[in-house]
PDB file with SEQRES, HELIX, SHEET and CRYST1 records, atoms N, CA, C and O in Angstrom:
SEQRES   1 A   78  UNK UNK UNK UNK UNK UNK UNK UNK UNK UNK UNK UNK UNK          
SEQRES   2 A   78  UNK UNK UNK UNK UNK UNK UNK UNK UNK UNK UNK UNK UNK          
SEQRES   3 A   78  UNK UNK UNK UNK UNK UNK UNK UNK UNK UNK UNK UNK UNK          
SEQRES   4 A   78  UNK UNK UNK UNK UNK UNK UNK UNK UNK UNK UNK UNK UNK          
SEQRES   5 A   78  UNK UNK UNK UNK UNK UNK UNK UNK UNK UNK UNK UNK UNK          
SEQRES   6 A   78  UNK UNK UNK UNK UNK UNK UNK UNK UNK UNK UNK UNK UNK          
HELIX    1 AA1 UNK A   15  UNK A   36  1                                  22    
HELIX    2 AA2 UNK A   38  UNK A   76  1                                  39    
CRYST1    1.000    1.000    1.000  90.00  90.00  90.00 P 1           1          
ATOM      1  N   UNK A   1       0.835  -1.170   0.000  1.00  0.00           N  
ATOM      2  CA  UNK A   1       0.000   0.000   0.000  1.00  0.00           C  
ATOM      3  C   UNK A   1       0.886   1.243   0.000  1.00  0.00           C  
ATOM      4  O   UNK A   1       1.933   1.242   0.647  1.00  0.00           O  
ATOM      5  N   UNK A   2       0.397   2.565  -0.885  1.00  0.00           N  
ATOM      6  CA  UNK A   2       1.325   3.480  -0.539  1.00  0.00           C  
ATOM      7  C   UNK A   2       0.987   4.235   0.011  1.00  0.00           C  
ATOM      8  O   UNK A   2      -0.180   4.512   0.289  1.00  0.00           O  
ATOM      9  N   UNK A   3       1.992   4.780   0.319  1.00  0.00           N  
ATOM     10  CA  UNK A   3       1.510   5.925   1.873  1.00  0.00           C  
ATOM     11  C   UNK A   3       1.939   7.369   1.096  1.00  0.00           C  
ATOM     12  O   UNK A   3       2.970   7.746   0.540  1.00  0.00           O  
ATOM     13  N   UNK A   4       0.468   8.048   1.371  1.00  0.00           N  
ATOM     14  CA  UNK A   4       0.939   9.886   0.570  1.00  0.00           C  
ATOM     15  C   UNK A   4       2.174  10.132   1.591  1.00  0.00           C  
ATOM     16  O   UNK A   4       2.552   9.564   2.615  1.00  0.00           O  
ATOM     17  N   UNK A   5       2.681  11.370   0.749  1.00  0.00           N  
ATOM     18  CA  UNK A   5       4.111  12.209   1.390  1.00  0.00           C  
ATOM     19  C   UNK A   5       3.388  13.106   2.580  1.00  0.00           C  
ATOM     20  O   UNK A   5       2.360  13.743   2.350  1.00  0.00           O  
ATOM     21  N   UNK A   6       3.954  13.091   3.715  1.00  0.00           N  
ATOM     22  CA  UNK A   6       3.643  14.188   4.567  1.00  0.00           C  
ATOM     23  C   UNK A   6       4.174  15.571   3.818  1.00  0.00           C  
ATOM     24  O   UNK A   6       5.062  15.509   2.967  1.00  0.00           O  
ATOM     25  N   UNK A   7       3.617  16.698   4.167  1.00  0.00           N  
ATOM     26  CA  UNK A   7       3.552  17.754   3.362  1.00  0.00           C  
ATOM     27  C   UNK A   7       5.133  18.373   4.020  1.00  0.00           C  
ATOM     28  O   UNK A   7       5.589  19.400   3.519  1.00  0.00           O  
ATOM     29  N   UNK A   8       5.790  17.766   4.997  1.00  0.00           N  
ATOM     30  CA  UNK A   8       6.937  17.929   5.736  1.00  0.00           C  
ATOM     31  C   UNK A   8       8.091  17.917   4.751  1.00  0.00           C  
ATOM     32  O   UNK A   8       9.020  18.723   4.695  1.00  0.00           O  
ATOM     33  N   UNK A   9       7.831  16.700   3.868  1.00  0.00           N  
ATOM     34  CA  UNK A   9       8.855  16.290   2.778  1.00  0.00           C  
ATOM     35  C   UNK A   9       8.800  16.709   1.909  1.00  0.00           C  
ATOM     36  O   UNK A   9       9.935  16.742   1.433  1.00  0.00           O  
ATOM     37  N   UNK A  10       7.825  17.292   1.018  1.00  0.00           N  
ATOM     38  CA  UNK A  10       8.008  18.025  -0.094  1.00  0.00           C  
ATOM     39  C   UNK A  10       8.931  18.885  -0.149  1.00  0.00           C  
ATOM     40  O   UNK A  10       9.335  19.531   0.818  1.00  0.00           O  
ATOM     41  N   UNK A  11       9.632  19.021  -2.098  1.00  0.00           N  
ATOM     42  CA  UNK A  11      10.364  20.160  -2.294  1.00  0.00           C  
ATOM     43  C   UNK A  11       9.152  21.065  -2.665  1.00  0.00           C  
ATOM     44  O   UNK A  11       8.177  20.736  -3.341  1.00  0.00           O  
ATOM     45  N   UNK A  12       9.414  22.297  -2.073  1.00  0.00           N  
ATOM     46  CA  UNK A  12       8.278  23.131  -2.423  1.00  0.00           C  
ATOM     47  C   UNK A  12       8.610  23.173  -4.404  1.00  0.00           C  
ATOM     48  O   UNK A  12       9.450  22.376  -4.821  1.00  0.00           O  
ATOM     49  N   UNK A  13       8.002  23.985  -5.287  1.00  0.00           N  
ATOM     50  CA  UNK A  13       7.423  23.537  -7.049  1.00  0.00           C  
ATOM     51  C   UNK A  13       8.850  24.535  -6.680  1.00  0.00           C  
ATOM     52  O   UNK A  13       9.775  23.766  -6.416  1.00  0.00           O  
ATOM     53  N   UNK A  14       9.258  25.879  -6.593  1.00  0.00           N  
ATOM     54  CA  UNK A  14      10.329  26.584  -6.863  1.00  0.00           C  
ATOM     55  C   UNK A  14      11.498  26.334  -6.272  1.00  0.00           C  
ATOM     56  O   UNK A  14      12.427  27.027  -6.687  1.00  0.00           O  
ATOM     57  N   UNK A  15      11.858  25.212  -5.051  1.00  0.00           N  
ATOM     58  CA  UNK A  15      13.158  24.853  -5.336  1.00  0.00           C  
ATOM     59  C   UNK A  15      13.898  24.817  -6.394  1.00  0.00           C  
ATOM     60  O   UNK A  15      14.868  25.538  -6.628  1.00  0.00           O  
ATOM     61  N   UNK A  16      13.264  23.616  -7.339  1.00  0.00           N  
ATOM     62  CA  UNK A  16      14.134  23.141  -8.632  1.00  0.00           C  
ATOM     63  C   UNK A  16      14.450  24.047  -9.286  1.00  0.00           C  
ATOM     64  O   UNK A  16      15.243  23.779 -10.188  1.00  0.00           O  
ATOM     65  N   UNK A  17      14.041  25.354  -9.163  1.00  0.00           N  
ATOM     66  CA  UNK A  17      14.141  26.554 -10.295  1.00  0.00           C  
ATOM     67  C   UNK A  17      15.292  27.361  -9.910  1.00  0.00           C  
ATOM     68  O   UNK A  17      16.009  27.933 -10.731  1.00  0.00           O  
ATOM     69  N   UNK A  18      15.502  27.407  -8.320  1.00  0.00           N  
ATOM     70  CA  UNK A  18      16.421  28.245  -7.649  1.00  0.00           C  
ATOM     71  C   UNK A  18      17.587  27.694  -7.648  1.00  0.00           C  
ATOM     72  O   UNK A  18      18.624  28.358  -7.639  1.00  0.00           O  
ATOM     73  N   UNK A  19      17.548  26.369  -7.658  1.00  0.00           N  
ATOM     74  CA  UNK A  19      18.749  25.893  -7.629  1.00  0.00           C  
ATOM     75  C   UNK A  19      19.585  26.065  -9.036  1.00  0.00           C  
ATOM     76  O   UNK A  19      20.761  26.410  -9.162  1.00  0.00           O  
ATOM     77  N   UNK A  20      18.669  25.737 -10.018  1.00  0.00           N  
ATOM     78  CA  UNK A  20      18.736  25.834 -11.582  1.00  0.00           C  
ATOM     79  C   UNK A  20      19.347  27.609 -11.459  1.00  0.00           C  
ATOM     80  O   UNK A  20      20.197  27.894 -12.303  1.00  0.00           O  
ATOM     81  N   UNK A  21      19.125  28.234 -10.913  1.00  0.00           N  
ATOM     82  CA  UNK A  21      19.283  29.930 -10.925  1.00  0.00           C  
ATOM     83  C   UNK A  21      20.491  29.890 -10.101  1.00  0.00           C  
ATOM     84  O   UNK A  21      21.293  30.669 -10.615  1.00  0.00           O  
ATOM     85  N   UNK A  22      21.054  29.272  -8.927  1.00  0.00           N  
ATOM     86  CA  UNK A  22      22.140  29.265  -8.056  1.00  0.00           C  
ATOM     87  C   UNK A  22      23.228  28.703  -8.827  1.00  0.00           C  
ATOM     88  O   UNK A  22      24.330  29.249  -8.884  1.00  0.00           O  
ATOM     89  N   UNK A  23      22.927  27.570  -9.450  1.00  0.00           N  
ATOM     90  CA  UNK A  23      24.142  27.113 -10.679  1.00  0.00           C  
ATOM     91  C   UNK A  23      24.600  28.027 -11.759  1.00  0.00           C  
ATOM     92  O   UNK A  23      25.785  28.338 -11.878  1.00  0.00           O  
ATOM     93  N   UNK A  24      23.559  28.502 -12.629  1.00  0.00           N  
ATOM     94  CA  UNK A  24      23.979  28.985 -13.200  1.00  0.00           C  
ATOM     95  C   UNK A  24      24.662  30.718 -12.915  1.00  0.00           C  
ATOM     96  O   UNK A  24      25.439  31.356 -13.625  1.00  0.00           O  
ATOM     97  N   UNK A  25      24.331  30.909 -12.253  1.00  0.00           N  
ATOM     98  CA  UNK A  25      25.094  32.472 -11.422  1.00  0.00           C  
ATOM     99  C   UNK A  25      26.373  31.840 -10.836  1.00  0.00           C  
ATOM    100  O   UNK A  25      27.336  32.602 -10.741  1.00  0.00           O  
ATOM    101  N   UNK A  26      26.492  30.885 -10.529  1.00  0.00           N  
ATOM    102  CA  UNK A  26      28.204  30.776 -10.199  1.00  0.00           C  
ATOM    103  C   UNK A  26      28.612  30.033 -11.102  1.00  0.00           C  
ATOM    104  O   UNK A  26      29.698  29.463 -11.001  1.00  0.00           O  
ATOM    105  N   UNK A  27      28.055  29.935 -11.847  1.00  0.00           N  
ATOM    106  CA  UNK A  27      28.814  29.058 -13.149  1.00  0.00           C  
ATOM    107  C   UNK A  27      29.510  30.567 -14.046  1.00  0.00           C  
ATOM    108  O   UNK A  27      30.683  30.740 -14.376  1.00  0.00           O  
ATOM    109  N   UNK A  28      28.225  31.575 -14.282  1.00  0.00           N  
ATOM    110  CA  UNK A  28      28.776  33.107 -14.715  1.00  0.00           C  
ATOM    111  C   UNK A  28      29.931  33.778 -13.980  1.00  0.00           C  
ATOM    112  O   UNK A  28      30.929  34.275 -14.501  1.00  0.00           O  
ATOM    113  N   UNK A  29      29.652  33.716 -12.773  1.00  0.00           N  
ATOM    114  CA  UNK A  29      30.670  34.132 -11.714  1.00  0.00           C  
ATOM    115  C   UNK A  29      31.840  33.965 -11.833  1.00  0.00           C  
ATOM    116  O   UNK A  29      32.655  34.887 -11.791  1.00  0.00           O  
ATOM    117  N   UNK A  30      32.283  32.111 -12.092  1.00  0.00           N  
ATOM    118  CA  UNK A  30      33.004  31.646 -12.230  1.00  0.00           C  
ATOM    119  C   UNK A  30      33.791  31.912 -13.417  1.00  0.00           C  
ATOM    120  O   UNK A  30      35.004  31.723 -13.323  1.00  0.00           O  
ATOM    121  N   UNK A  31      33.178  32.433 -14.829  1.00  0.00           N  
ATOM    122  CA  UNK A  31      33.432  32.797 -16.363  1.00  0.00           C  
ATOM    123  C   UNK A  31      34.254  34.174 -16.313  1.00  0.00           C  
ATOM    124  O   UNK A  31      35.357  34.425 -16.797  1.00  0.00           O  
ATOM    125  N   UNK A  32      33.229  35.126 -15.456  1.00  0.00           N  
ATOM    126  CA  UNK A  32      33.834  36.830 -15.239  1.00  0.00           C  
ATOM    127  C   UNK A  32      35.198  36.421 -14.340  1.00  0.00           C  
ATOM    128  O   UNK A  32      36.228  37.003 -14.679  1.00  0.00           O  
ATOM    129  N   UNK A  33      35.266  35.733 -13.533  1.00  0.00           N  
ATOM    130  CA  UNK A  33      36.537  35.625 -12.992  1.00  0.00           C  
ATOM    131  C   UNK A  33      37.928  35.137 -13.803  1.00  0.00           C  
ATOM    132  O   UNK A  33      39.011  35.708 -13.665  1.00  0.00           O  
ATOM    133  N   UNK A  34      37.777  34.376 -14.373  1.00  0.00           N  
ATOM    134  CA  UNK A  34      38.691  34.073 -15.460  1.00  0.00           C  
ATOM    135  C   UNK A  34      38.561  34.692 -17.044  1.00  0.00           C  
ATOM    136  O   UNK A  34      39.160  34.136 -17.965  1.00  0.00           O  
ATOM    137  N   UNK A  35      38.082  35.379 -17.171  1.00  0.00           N  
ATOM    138  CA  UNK A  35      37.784  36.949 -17.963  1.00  0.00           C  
ATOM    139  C   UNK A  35      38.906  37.705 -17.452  1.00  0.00           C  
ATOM    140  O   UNK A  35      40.045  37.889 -17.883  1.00  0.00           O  
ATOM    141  N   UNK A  36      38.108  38.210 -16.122  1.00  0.00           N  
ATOM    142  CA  UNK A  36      38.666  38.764 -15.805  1.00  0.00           C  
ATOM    143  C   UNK A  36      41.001  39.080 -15.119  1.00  0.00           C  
ATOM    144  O   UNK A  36      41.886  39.930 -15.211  1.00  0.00           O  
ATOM    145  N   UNK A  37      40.774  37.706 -14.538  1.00  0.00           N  
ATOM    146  CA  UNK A  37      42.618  37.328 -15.050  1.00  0.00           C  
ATOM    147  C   UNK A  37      43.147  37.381 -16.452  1.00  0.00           C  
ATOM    148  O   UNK A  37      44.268  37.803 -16.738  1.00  0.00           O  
ATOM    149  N   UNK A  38      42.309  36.947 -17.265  1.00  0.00           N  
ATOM    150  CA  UNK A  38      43.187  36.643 -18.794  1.00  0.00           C  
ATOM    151  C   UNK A  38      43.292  38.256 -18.797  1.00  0.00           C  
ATOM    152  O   UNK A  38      44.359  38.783 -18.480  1.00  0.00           O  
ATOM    153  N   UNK A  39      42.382  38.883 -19.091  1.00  0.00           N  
ATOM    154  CA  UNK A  39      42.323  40.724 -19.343  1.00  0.00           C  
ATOM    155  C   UNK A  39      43.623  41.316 -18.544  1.00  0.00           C  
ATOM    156  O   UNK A  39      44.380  42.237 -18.849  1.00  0.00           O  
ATOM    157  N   UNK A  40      43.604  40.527 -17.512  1.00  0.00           N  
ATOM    158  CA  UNK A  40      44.805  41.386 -16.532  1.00  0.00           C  
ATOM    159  C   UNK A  40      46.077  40.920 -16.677  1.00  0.00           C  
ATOM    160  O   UNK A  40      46.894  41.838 -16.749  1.00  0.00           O  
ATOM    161  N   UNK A  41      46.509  39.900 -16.742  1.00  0.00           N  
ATOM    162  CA  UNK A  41      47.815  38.928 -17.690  1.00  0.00           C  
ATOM    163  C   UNK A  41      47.861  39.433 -18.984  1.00  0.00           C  
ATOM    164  O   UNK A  41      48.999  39.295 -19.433  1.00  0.00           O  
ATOM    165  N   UNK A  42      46.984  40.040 -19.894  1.00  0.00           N  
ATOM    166  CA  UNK A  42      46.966  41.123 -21.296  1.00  0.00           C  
ATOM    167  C   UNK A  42      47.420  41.588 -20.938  1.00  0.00           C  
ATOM    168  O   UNK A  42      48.570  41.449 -21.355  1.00  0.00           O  
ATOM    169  N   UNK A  43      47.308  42.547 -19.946  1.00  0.00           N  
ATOM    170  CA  UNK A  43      47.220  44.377 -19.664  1.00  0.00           C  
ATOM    171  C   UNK A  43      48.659  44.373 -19.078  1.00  0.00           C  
ATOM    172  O   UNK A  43      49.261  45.446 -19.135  1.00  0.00           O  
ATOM    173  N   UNK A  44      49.377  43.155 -18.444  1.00  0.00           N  
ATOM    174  CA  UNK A  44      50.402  43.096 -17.811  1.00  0.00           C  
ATOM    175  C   UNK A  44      51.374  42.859 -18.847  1.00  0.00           C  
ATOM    176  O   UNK A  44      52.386  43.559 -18.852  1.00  0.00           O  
ATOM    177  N   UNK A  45      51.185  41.820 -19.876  1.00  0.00           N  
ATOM    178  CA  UNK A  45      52.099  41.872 -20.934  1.00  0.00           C  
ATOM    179  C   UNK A  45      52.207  43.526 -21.856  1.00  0.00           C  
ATOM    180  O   UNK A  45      53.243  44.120 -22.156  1.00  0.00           O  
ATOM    181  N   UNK A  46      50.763  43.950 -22.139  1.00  0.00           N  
ATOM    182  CA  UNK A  46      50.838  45.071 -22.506  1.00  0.00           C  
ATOM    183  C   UNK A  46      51.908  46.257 -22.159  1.00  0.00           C  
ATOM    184  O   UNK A  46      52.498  47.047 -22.897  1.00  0.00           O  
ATOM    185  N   UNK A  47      51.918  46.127 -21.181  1.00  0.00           N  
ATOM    186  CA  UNK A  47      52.780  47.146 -20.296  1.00  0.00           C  
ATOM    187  C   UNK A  47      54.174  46.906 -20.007  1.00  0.00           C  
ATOM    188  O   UNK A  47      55.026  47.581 -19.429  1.00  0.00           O  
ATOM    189  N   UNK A  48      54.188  45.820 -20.535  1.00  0.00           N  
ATOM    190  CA  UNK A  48      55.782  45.380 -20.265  1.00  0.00           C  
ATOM    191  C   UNK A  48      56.545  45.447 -21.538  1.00  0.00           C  
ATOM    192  O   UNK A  48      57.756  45.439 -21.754  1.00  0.00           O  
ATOM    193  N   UNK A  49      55.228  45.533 -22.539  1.00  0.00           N  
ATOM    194  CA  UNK A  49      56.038  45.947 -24.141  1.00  0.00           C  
ATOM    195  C   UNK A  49      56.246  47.571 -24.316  1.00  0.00           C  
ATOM    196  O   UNK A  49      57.145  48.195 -24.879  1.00  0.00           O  
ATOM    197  N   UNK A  50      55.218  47.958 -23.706  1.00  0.00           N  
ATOM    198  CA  UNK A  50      55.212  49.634 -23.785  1.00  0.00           C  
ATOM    199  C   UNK A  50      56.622  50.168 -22.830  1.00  0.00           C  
ATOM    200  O   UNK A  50      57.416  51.052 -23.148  1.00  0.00           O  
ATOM    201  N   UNK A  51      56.626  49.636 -22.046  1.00  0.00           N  
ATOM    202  CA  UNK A  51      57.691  50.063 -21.264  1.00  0.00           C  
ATOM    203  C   UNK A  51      59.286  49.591 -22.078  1.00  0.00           C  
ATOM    204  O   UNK A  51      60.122  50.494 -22.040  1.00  0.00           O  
ATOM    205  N   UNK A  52      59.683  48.432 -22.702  1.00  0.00           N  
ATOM    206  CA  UNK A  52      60.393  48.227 -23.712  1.00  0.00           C  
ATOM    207  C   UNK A  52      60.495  49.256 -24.816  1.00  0.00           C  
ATOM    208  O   UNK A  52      61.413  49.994 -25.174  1.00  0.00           O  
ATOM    209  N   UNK A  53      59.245  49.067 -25.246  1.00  0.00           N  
ATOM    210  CA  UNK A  53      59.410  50.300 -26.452  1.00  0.00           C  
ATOM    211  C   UNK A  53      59.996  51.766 -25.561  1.00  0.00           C  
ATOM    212  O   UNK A  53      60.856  52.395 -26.177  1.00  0.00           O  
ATOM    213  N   UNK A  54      59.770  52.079 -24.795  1.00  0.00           N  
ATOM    214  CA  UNK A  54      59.705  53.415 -24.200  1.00  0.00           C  
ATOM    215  C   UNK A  54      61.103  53.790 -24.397  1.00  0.00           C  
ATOM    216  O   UNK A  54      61.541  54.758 -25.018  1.00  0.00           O  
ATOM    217  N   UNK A  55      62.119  52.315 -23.389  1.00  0.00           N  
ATOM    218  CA  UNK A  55      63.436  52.350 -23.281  1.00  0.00           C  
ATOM    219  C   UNK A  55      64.369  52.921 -24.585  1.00  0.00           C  
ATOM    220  O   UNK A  55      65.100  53.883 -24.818  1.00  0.00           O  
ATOM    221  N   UNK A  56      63.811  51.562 -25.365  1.00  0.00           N  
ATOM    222  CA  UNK A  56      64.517  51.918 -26.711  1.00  0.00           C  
ATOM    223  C   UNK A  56      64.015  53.181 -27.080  1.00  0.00           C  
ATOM    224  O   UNK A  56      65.001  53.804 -26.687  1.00  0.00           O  
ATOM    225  N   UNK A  57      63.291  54.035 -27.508  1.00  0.00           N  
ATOM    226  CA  UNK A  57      62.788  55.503 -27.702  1.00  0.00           C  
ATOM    227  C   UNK A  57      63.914  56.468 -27.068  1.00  0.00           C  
ATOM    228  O   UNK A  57      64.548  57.338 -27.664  1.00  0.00           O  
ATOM    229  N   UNK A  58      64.001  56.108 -25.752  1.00  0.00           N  
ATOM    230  CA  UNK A  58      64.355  57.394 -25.025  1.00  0.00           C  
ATOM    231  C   UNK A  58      66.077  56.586 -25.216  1.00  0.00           C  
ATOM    232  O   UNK A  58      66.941  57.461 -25.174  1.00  0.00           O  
ATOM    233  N   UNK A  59      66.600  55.321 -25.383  1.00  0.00           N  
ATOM    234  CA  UNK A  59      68.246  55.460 -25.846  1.00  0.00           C  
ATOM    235  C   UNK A  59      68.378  55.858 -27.253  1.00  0.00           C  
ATOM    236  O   UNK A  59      69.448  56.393 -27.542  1.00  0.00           O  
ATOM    237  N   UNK A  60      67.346  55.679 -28.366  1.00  0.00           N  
ATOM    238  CA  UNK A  60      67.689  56.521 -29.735  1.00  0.00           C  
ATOM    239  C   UNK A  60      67.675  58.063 -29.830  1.00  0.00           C  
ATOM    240  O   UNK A  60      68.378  58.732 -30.588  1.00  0.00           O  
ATOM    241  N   UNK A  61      66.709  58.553 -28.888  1.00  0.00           N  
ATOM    242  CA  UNK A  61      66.826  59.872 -28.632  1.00  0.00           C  
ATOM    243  C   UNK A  61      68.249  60.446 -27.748  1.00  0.00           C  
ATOM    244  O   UNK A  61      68.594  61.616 -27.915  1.00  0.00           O  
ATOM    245  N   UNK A  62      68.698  59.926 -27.210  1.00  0.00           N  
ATOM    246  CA  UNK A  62      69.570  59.887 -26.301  1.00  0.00           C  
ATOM    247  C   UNK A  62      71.430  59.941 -27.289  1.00  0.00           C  
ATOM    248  O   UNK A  62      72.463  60.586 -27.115  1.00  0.00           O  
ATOM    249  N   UNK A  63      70.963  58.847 -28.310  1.00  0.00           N  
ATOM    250  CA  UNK A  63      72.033  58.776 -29.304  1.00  0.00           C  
ATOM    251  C   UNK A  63      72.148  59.778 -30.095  1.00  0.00           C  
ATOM    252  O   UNK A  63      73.172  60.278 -30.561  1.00  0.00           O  
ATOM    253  N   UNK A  64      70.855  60.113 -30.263  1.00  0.00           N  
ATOM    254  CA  UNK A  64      70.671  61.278 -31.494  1.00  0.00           C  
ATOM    255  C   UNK A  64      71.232  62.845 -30.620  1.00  0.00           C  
ATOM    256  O   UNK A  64      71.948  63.719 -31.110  1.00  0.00           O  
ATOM    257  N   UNK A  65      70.782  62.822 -29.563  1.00  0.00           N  
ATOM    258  CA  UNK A  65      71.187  64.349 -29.277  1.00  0.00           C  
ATOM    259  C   UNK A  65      72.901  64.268 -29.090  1.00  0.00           C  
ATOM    260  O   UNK A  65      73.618  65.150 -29.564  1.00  0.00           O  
ATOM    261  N   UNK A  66      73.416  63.182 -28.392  1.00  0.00           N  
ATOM    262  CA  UNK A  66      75.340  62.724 -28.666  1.00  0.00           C  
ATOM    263  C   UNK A  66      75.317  63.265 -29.463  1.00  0.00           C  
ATOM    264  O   UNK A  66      75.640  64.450 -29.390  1.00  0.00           O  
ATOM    265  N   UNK A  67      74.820  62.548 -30.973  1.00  0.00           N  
ATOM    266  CA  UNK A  67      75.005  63.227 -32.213  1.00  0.00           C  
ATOM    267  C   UNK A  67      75.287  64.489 -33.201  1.00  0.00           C  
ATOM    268  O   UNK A  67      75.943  64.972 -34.123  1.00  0.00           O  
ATOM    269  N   UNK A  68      74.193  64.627 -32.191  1.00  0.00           N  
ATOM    270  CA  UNK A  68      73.871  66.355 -32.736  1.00  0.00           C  
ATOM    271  C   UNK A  68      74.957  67.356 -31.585  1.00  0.00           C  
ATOM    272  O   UNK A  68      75.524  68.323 -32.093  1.00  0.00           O  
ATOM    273  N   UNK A  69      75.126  67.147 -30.487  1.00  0.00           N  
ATOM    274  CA  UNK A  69      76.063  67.791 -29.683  1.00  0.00           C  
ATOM    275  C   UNK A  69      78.091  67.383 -30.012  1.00  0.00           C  
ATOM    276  O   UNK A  69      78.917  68.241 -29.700  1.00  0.00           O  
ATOM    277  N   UNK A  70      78.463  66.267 -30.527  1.00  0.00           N  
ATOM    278  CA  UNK A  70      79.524  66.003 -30.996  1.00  0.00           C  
ATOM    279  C   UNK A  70      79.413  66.526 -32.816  1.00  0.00           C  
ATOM    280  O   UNK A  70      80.490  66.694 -33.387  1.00  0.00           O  
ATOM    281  N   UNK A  71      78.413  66.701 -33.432  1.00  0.00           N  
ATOM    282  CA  UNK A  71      78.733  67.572 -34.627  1.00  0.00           C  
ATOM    283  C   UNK A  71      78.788  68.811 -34.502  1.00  0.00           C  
ATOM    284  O   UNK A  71      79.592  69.456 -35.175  1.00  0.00           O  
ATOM    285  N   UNK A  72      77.858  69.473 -33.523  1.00  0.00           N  
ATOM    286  CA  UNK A  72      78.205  71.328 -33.124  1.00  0.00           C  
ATOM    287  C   UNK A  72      79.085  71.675 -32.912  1.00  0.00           C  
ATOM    288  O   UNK A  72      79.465  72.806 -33.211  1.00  0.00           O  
ATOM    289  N   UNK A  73      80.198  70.245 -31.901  1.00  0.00           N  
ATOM    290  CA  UNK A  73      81.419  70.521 -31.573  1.00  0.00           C  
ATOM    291  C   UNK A  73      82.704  70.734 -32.370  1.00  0.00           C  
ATOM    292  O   UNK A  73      83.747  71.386 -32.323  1.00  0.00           O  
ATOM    293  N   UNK A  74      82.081  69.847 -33.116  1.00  0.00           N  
ATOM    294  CA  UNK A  74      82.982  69.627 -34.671  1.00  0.00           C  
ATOM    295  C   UNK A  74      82.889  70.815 -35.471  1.00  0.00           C  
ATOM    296  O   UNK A  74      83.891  71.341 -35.954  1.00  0.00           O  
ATOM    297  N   UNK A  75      81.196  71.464 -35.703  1.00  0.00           N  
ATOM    298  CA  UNK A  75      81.570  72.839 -36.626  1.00  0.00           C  
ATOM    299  C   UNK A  75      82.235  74.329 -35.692  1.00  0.00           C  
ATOM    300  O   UNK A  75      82.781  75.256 -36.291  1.00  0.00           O  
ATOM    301  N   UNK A  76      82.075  74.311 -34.364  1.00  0.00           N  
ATOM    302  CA  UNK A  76      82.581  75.088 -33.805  1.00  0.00           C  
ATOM    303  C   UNK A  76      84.103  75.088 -33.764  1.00  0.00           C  
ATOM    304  O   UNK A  76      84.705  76.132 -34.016  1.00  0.00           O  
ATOM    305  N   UNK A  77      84.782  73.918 -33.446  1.00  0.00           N  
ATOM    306  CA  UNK A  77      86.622  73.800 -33.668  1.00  0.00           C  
ATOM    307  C   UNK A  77      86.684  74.000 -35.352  1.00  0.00           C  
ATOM    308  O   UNK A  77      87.727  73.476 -35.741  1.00  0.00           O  
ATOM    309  N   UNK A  78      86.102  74.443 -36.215  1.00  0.00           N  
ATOM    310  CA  UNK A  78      86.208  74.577 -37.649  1.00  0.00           C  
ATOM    311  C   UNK A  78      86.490  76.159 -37.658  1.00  0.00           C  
ATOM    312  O   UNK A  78      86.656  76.750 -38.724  1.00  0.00           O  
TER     313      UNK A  78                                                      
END                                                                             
């Protein structure tokens, strides 16, 4: 014979839905977070090329004014 459920045991009808809603929000959660590292491991390589480039910039500029200050020197002893 079966015996009805005491109303004690039921999942109320919107459990299954919340839970379905609790997964998928930390499943998103979980997505923006590793978004969010890759973007920042970019932004870190980014900056480590800009800062390279910078170097080299400011030693060609650096060569160039030598340049220009050892030729003034040169037309001035003329």
């Amino acid at each position: 014979m079966l015996r009805p459920r005491s109303p004690a045991n039921r999942m109320p009808k919107y459990c299954p839905a919340l839970l379905t809603l609790a997964t998928v929000l930390v499943a998103c959660g979980a997505e923006v977070a590793g978004t969010a590292a890759t973007v920042g491991a970019l932004q870190a390589t980014q900056a480590q090329h800009v800062r390279t480039q910078q170097r080299q910039a400011e030693n060609r500029l650096s060569e160039s004014l030598k340049a220009v200050d050892a030729s003034a020197s040169a037309a001035a002893r003329e």
